[in-house]
Wavefront OBJ file of the C-alpha trace (Angstrom):
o trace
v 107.820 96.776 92.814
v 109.488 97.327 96.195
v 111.633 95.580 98.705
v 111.764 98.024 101.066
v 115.458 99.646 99.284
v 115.099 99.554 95.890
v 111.575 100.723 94.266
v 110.958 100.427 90.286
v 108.614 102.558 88.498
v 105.809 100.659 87.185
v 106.014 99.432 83.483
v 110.144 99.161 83.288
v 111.078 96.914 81.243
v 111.791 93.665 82.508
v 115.982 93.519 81.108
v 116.394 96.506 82.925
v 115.433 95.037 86.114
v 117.428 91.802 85.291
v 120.142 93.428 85.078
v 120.070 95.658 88.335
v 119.953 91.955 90.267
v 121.631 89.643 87.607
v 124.643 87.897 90.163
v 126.903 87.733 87.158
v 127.136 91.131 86.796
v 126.544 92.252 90.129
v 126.989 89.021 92.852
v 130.548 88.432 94.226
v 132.427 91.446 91.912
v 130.831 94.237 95.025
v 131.771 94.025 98.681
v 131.888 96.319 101.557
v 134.599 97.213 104.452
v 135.625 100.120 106.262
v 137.042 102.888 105.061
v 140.004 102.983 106.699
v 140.837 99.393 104.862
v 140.699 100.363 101.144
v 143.914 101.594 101.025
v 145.667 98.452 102.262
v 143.400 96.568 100.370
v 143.833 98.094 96.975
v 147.571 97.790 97.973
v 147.708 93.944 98.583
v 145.198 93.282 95.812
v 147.572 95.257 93.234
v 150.263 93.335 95.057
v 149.246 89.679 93.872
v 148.673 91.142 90.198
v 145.045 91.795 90.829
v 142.612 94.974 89.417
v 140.657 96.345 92.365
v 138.632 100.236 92.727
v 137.213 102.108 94.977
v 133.342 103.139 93.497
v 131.589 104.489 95.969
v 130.884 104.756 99.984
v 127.599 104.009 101.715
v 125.696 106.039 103.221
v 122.360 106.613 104.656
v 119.512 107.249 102.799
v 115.989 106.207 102.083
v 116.600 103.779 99.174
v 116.827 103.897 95.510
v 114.247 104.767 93.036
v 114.863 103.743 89.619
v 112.973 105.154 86.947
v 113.783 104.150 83.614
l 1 2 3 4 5 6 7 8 9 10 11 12 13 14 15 16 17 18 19 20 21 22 23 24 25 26 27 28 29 30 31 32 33 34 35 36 37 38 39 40 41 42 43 44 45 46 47 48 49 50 51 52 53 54 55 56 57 58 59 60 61 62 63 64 65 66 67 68
């Protein structure tokens, strides 16, 4: 299976794959902005009592294959 992104090896199991798109675990907890921003936004988020990290950065690439 393959959207053009993200491309599963044939035969995973279908929980696996539920819950790499499940929106409860994934939808509306994961958003994007500039760099330059996470520090003031990790500040005002701690600032009205809130839990916020940084995980990652994007960058370009060819996708994701997952495997198992």
């Amino acid at each position: 299976m393959s959207d053009g992104f993200v491309r599963l090896a044939a035969g995973l199991e279908a929980a696996r794959t539920q819950l790499l798109f499940d929106p409860q675990t994934s939808g509306g907890l994961l958003f994007a902005l500039p760099a330059p921003a996470s520090d003031a936004l990790l500040r005002a988020l701690a600032a009205a009592g809130e839990p916020g990290w940084e995980i990652g950065r994007v960058v370009e690439g060819a996708g994701i294959d997952v495997t198992r």
